[in-house]
Each structure stands twice: as C-alpha cells, then as structure tokens.
PDB file of the backbone (N, CA, C, O) and the ligand in Angstrom, with CONECT records:
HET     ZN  A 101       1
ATOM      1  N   UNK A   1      10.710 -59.250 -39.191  1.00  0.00           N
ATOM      2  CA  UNK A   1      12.076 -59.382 -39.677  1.00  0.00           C
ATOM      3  C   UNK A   1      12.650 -60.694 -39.155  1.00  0.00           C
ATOM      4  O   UNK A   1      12.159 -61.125 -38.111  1.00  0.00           O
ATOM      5  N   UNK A   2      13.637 -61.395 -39.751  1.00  0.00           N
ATOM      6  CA  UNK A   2      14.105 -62.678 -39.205  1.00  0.00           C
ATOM      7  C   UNK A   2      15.868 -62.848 -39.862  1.00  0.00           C
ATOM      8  O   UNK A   2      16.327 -63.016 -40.992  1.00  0.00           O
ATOM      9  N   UNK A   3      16.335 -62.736 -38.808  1.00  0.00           N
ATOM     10  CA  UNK A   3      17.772 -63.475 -38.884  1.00  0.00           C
ATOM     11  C   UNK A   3      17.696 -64.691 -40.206  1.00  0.00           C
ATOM     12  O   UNK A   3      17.043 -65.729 -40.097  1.00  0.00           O
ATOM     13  N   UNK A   4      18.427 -64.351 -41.327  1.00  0.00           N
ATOM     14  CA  UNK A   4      18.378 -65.994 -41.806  1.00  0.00           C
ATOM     15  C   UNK A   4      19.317 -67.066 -40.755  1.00  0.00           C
ATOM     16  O   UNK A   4      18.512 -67.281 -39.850  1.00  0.00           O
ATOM     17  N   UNK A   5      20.174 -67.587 -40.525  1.00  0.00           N
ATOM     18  CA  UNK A   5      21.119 -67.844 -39.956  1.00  0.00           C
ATOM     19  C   UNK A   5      20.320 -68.813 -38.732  1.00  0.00           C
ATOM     20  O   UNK A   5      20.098 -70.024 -38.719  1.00  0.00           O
ATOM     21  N   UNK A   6      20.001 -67.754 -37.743  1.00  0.00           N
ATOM     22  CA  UNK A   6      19.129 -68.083 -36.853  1.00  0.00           C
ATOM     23  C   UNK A   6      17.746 -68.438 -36.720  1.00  0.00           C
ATOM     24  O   UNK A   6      17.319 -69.103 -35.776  1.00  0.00           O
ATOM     25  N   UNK A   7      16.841 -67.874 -37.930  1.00  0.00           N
ATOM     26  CA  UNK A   7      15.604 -67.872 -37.576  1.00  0.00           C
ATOM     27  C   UNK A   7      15.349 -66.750 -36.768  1.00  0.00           C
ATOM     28  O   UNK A   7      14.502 -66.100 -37.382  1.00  0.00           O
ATOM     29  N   UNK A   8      15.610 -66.219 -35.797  1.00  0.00           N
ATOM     30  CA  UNK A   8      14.818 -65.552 -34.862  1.00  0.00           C
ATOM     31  C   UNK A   8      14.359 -64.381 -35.284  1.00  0.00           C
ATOM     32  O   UNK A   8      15.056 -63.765 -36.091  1.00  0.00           O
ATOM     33  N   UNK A   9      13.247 -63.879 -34.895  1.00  0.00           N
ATOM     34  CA  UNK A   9      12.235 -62.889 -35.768  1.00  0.00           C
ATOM     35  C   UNK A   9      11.939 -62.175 -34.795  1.00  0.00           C
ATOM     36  O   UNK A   9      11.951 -62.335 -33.574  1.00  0.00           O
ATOM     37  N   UNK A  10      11.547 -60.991 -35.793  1.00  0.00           N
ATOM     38  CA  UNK A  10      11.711 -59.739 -34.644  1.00  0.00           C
ATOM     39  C   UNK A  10      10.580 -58.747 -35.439  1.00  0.00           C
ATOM     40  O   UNK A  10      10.493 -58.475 -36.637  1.00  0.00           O
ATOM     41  N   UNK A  11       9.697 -58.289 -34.207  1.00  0.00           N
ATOM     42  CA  UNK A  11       8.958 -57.807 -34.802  1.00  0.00           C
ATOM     43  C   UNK A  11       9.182 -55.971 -34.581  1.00  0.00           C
ATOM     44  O   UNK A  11       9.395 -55.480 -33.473  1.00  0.00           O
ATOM     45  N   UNK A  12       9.112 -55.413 -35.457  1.00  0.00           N
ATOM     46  CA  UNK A  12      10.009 -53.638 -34.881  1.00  0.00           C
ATOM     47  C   UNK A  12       9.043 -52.926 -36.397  1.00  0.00           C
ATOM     48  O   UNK A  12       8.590 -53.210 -37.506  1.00  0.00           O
ATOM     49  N   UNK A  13       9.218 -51.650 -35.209  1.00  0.00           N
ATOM     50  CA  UNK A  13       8.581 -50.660 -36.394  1.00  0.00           C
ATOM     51  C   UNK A  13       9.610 -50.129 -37.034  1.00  0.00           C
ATOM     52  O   UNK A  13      10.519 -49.475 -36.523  1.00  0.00           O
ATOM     53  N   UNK A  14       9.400 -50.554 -38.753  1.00  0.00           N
ATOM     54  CA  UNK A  14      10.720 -50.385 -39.127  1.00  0.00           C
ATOM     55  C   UNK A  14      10.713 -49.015 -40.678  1.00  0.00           C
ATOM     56  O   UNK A  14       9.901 -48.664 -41.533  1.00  0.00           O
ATOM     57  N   UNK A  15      11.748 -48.749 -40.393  1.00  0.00           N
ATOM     58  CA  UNK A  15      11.779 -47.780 -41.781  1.00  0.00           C
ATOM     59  C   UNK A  15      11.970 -48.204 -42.750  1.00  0.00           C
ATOM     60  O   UNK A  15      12.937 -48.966 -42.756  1.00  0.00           O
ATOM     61  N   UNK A  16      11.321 -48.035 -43.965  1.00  0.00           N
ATOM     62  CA  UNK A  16      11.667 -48.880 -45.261  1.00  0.00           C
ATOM     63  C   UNK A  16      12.495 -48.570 -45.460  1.00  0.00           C
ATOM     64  O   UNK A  16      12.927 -49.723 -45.459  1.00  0.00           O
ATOM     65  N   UNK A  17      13.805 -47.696 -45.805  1.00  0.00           N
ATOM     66  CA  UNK A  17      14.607 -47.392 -46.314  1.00  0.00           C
ATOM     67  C   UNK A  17      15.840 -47.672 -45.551  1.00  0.00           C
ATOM     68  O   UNK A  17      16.852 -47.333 -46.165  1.00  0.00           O
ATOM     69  N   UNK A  18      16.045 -48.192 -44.393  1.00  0.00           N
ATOM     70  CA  UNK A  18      16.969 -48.056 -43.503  1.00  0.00           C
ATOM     71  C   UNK A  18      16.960 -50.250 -43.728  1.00  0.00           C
ATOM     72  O   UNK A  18      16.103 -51.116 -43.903  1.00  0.00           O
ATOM     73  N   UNK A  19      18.233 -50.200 -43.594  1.00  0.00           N
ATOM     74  CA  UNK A  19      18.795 -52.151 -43.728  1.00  0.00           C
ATOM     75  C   UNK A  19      18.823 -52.500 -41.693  1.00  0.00           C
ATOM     76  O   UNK A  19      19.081 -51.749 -40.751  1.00  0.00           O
ATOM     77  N   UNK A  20      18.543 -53.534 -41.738  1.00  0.00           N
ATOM     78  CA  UNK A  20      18.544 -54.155 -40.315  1.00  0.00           C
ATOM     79  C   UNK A  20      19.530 -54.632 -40.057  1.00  0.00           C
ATOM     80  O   UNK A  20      20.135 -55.037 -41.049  1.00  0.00           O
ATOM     81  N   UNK A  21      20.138 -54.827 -38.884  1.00  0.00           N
ATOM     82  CA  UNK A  21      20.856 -56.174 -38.105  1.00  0.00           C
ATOM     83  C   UNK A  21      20.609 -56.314 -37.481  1.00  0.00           C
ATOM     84  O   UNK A  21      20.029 -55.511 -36.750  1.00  0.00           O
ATOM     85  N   UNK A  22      20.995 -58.190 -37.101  1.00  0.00           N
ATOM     86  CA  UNK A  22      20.753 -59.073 -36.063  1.00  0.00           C
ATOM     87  C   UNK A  22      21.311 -58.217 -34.915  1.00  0.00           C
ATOM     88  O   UNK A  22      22.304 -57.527 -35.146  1.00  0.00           O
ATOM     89  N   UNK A  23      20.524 -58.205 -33.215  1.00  0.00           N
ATOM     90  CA  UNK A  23      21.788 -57.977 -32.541  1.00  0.00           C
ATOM     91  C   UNK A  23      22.980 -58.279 -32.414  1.00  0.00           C
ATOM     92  O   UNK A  23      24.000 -57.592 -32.465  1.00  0.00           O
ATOM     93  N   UNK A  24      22.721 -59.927 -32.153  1.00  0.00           N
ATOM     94  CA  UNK A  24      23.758 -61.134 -32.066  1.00  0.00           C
ATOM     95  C   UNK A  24      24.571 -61.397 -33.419  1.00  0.00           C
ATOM     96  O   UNK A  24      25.780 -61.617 -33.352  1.00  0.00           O
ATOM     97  N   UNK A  25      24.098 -61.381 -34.289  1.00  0.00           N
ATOM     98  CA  UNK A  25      25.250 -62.048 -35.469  1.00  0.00           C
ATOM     99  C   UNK A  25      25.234 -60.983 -36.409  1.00  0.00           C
ATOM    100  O   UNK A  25      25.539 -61.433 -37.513  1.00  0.00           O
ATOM    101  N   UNK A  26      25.010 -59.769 -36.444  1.00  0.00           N
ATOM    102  CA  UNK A  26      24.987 -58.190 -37.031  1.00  0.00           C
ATOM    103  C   UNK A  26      24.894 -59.047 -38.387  1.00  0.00           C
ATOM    104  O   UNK A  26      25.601 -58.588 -39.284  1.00  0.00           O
ATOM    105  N   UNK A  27      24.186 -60.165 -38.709  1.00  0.00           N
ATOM    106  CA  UNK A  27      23.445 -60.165 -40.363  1.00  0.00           C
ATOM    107  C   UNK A  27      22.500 -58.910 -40.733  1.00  0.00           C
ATOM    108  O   UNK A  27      21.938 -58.142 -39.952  1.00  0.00           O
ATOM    109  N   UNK A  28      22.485 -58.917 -41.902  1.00  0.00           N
ATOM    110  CA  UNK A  28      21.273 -57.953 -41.961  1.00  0.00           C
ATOM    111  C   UNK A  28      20.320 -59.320 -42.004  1.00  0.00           C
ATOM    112  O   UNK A  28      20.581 -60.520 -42.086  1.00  0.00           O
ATOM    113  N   UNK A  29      18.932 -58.451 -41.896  1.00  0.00           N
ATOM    114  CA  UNK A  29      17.661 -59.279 -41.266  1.00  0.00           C
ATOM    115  C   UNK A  29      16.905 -59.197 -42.730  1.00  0.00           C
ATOM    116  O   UNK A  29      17.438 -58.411 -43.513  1.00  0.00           O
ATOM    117  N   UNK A  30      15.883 -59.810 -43.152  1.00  0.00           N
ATOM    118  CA  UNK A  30      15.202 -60.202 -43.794  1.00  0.00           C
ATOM    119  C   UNK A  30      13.952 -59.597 -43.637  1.00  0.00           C
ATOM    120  O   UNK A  30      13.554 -59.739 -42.481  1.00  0.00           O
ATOM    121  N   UNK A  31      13.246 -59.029 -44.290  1.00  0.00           N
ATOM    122  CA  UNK A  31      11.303 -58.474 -44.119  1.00  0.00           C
ATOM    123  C   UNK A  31      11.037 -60.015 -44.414  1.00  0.00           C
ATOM    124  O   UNK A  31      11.452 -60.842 -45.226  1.00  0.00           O
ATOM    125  N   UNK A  32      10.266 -59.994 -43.503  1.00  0.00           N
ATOM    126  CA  UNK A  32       9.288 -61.372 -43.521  1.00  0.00           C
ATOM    127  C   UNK A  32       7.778 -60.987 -43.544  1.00  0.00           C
ATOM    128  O   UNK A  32       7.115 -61.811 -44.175  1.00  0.00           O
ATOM    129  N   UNK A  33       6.993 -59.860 -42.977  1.00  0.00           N
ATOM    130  CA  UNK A  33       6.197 -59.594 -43.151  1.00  0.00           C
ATOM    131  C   UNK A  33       5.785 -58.107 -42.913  1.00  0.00           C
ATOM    132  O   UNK A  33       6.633 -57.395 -42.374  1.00  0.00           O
ATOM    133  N   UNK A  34       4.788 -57.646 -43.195  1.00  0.00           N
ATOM    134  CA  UNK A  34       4.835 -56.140 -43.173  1.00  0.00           C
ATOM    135  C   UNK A  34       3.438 -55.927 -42.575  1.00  0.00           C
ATOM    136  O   UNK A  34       2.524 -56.725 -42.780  1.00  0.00           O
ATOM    137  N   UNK A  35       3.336 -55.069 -41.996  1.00  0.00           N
ATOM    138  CA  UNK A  35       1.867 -54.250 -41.265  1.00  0.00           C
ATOM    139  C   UNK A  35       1.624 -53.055 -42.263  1.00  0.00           C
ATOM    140  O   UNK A  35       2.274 -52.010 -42.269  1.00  0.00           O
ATOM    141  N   UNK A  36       0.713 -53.337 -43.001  1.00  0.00           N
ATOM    142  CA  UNK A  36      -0.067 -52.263 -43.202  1.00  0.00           C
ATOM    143  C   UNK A  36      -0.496 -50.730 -42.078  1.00  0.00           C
ATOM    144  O   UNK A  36      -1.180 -50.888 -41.067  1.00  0.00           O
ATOM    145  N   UNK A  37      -0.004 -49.463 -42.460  1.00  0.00           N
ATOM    146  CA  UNK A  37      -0.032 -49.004 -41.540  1.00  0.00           C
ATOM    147  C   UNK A  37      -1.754 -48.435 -41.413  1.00  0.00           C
ATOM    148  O   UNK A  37      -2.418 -48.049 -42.375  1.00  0.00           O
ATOM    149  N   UNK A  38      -2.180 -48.499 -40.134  1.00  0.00           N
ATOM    150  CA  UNK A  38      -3.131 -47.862 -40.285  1.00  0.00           C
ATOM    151  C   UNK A  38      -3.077 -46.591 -39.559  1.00  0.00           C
ATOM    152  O   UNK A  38      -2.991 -46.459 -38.339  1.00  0.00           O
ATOM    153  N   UNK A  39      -3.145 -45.548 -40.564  1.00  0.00           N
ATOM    154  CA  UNK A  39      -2.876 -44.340 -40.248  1.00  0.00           C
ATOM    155  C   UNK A  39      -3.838 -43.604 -39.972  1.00  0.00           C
ATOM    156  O   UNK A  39      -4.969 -43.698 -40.448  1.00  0.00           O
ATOM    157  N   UNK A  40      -3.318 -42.534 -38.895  1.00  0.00           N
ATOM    158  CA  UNK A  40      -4.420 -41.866 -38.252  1.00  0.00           C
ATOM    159  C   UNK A  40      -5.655 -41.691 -38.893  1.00  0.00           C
ATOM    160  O   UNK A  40      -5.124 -41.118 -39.844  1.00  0.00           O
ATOM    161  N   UNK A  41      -6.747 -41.688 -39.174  1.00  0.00           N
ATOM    162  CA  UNK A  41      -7.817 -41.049 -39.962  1.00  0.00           C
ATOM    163  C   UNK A  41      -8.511 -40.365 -39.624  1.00  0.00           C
ATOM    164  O   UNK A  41      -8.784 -40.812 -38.510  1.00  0.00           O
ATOM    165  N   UNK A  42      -9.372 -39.057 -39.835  1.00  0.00           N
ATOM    166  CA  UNK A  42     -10.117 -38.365 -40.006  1.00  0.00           C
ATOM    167  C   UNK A  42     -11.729 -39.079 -39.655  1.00  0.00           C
ATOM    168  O   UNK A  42     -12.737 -38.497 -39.255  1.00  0.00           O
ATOM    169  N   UNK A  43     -11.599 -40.031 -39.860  1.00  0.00           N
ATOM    170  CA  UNK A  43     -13.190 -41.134 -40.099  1.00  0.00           C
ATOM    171  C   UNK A  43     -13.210 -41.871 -38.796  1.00  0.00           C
ATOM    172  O   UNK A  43     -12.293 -42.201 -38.044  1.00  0.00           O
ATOM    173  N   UNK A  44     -14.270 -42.009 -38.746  1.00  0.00           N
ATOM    174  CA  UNK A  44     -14.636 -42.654 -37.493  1.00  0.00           C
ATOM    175  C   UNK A  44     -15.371 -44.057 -37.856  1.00  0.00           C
ATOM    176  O   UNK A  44     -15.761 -44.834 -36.985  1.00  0.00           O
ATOM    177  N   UNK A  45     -15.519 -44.297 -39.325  1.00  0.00           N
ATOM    178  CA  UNK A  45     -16.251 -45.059 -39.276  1.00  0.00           C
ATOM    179  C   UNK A  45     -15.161 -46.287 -39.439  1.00  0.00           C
ATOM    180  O   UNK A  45     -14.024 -46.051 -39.847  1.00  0.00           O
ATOM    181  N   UNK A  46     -15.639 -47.750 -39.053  1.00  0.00           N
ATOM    182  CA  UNK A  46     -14.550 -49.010 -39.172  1.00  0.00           C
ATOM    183  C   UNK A  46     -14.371 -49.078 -40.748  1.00  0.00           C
ATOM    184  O   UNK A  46     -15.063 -48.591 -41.643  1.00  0.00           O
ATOM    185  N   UNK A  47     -12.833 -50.097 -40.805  1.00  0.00           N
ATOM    186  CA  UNK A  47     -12.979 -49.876 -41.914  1.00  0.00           C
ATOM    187  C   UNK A  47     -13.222 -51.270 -42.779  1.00  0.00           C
ATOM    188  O   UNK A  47     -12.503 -52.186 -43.176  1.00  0.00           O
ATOM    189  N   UNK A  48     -14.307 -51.007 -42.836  1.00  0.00           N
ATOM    190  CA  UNK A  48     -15.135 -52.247 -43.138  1.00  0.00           C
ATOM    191  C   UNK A  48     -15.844 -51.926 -44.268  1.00  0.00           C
ATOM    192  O   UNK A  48     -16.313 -50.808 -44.482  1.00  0.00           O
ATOM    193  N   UNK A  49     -15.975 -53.285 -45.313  1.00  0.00           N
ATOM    194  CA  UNK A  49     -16.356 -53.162 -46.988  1.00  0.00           C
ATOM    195  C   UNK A  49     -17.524 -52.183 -47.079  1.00  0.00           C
ATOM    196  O   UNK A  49     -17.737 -51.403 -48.007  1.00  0.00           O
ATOM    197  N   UNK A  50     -18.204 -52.337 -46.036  1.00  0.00           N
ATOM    198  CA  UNK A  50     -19.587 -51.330 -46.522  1.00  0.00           C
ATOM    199  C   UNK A  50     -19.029 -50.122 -45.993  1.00  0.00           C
ATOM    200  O   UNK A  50     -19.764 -49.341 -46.598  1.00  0.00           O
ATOM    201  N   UNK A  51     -18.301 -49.408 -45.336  1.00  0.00           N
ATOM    202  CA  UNK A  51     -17.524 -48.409 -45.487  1.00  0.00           C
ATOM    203  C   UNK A  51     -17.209 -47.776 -45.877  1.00  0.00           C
ATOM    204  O   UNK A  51     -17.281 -46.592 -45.548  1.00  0.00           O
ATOM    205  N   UNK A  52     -16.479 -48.425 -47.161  1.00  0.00           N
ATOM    206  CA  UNK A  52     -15.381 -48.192 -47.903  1.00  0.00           C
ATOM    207  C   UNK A  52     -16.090 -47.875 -49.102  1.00  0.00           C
ATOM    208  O   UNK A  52     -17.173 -48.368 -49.417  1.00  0.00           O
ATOM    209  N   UNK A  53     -15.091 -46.581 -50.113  1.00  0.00           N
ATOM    210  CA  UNK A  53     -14.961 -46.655 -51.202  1.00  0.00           C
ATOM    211  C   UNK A  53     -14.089 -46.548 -52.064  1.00  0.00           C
ATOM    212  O   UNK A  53     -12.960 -46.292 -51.646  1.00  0.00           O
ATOM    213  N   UNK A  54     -14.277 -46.698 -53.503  1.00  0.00           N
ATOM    214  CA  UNK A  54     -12.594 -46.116 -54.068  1.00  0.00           C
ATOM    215  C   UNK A  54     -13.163 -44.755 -54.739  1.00  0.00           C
ATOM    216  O   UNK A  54     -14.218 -44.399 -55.265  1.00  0.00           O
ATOM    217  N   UNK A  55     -11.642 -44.066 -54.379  1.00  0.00           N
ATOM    218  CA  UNK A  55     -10.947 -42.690 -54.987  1.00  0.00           C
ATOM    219  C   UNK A  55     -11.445 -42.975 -56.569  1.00  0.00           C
ATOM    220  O   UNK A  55     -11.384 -43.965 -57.298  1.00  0.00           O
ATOM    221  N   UNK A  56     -11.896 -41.799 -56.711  1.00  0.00           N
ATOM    222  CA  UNK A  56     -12.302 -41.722 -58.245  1.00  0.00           C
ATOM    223  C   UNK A  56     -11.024 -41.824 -58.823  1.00  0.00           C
ATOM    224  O   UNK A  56     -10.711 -42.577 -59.745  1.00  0.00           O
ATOM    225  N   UNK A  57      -9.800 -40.462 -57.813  1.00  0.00           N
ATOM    226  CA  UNK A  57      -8.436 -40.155 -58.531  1.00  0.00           C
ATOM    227  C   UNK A  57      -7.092 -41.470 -58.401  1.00  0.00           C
ATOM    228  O   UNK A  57      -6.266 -41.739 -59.273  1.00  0.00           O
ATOM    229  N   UNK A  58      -7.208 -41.988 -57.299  1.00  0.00           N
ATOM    230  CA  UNK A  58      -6.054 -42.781 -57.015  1.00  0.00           C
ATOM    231  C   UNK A  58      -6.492 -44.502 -56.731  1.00  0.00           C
ATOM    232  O   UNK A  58      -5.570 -45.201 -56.311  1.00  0.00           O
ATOM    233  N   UNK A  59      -7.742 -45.123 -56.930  1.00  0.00           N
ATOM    234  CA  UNK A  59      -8.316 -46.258 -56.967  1.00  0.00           C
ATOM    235  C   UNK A  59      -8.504 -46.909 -55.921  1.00  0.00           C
ATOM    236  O   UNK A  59      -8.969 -48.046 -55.843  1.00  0.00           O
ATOM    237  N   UNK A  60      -7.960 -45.849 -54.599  1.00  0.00           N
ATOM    238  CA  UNK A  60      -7.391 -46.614 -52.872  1.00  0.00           C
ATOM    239  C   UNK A  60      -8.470 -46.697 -52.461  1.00  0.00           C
ATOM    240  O   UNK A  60      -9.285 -46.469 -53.355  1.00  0.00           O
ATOM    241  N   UNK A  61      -8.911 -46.915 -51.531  1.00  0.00           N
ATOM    242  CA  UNK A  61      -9.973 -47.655 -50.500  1.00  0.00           C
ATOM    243  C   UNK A  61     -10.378 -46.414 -50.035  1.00  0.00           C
ATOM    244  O   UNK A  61      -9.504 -45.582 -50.280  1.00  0.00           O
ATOM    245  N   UNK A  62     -11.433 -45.894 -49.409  1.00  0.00           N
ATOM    246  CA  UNK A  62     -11.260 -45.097 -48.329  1.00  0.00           C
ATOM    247  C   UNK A  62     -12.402 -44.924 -48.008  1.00  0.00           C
ATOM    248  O   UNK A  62     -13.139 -45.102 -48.978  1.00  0.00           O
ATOM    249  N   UNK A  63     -13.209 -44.521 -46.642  1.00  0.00           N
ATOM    250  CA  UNK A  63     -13.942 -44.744 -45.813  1.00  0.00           C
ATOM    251  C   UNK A  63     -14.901 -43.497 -46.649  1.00  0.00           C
ATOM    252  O   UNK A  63     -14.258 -42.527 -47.051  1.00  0.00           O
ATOM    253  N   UNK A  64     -16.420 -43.515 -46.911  1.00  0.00           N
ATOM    254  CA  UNK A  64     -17.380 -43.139 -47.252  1.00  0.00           C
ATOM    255  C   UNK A  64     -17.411 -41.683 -46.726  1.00  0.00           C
ATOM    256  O   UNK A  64     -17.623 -40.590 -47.252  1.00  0.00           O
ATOM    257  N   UNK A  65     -17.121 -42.097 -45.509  1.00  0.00           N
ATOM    258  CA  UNK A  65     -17.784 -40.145 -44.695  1.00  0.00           C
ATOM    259  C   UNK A  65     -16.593 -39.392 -44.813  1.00  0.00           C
ATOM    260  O   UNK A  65     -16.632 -38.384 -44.108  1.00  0.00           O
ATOM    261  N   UNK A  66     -15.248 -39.570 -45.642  1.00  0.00           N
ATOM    262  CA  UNK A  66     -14.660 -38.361 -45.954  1.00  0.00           C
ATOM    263  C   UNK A  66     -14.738 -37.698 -47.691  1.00  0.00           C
ATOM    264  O   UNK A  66     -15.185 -38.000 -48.798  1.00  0.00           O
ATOM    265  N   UNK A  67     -14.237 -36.996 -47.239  1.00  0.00           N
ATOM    266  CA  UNK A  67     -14.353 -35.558 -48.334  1.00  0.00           C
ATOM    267  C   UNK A  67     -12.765 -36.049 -49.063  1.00  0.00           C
ATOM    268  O   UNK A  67     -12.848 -36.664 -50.126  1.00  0.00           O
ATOM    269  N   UNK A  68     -11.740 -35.850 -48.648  1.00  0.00           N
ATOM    270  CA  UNK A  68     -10.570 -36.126 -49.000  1.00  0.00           C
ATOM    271  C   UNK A  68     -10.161 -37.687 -48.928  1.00  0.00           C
ATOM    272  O   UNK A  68     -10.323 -38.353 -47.905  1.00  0.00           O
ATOM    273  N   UNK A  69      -9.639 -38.175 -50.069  1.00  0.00           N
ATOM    274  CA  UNK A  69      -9.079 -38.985 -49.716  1.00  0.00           C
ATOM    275  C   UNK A  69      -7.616 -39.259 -49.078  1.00  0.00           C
ATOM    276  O   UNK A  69      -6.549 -38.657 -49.198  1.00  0.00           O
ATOM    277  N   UNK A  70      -7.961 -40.305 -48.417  1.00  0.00           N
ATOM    278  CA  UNK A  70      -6.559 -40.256 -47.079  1.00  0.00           C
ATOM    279  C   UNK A  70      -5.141 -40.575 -48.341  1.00  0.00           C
ATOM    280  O   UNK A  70      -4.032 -40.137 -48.036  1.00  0.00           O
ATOM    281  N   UNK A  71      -5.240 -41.031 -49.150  1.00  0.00           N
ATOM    282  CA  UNK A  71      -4.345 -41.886 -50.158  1.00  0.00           C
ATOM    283  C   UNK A  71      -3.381 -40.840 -50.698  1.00  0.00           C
ATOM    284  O   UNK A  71      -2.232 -40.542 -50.371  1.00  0.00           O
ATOM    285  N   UNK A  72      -4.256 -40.349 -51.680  1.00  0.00           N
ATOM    286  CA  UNK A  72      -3.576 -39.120 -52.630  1.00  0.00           C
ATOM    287  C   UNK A  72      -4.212 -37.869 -52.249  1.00  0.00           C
ATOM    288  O   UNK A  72      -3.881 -36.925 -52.968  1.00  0.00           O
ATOM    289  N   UNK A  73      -5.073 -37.587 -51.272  1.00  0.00           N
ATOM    290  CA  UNK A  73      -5.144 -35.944 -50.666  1.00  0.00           C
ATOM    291  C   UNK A  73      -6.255 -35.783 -51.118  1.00  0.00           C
ATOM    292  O   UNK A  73      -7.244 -35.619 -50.404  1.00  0.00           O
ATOM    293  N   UNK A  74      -6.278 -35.809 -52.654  1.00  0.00           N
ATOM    294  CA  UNK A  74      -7.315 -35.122 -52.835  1.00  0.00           C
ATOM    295  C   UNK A  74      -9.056 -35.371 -52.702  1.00  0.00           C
ATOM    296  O   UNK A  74      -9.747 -36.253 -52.191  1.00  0.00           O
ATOM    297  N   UNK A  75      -9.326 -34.173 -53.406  1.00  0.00           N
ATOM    298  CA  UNK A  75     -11.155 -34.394 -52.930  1.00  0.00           C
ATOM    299  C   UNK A  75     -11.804 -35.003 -53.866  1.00  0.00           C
ATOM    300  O   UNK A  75     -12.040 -34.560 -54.990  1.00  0.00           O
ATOM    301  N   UNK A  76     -12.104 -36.018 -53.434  1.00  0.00           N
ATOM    302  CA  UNK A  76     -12.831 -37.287 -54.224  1.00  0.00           C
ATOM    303  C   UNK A  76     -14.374 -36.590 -54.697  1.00  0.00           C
ATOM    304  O   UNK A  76     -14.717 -35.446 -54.397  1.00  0.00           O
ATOM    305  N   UNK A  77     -15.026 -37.362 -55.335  1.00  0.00           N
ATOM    306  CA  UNK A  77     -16.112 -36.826 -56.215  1.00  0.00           C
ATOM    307  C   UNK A  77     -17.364 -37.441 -55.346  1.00  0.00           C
ATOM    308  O   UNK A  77     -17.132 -38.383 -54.588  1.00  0.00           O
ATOM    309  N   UNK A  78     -18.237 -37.088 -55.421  1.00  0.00           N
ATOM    310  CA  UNK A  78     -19.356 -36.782 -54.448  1.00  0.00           C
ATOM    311  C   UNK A  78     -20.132 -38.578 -55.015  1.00  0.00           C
ATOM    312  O   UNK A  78     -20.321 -38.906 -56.187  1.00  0.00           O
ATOM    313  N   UNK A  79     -20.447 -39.463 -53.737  1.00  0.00           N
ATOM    314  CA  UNK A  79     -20.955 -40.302 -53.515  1.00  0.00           C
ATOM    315  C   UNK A  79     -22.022 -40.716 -54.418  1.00  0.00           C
ATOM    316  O   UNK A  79     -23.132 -40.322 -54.058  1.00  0.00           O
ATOM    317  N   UNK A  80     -21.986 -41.563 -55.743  1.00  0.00           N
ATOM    318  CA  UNK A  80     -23.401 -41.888 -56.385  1.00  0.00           C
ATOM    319  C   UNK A  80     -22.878 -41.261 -57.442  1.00  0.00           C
ATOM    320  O   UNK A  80     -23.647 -41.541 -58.362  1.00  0.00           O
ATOM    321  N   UNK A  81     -21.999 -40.556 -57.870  1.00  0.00           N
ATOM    322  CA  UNK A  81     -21.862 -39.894 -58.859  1.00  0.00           C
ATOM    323  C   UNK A  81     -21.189 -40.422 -60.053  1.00  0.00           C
ATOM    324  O   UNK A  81     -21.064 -39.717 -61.054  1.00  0.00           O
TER     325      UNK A  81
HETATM  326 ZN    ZN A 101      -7.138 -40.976 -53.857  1.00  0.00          ZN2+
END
C-alpha cells in the first residue's frame, strides 16, 4: 500500500474489502501490490510446474497429489484421464 502524497508504503495484511489510511495524513492508501495468498494446503508437495495441475472444473493450478481441488472444492478427475 502507499500514501500517494507521501510515497511511503506499507506493507499489511490487508482485507480486500475494507479502504486504508495513512497514519499521518489519514489519505486513503493505494494497493500497489498484492501477495498471492498461499493458503494452507493439504499437499506437501512444492508448488512447482511439475507439480502442478489444472482442475478439469475450475482451470486453477493445483498440486498433483490431491483429490480435491484447493480452488473450487471440488474432486477433480483422476490423473491421465
Ligand atoms: Zn477447481
């Protein structure tokens, strides 16, 4: 997040839905960049291209050795198929 005004950037775990302010000049703040969250997973494996596959149902990424996909829930279709 970054003050326009000031520049100064702030990095915070933030709620999408909720507006920011500066401490100092109570602007609202600007998204400047966003973290992908990486959310808890089920998988152990990294998540790295040979890893990964896509959801038959929802097109998302998701790591080979699960059954469900983390994305849209459901149970993806069996590997090779
Ligand atoms: Zn999916």
């Amino acid at each position: 997040m970054r003050t326009p005004s000031t520049g100064r950037e702030t990095v915070i775990e933030a709620d999408p839905d909720r507006i920011y302010h500066d401490r100092d000049t109570d602007e609202e703040m600007e998204v400047i960049g966003k973290l992908l969250p990486l959310s808890p997973s089920p998988s152990n494996l990294p998540w790295t291209l040979e890893n990964l596959r896509f959801c038959n149902w929802c097109e998302q990424l998701a790591q080979k050795d699960l059954n469900d996909c983390p994305t849209c829930g459901r149970r993806m279709a069996p590997l090779g198929s």
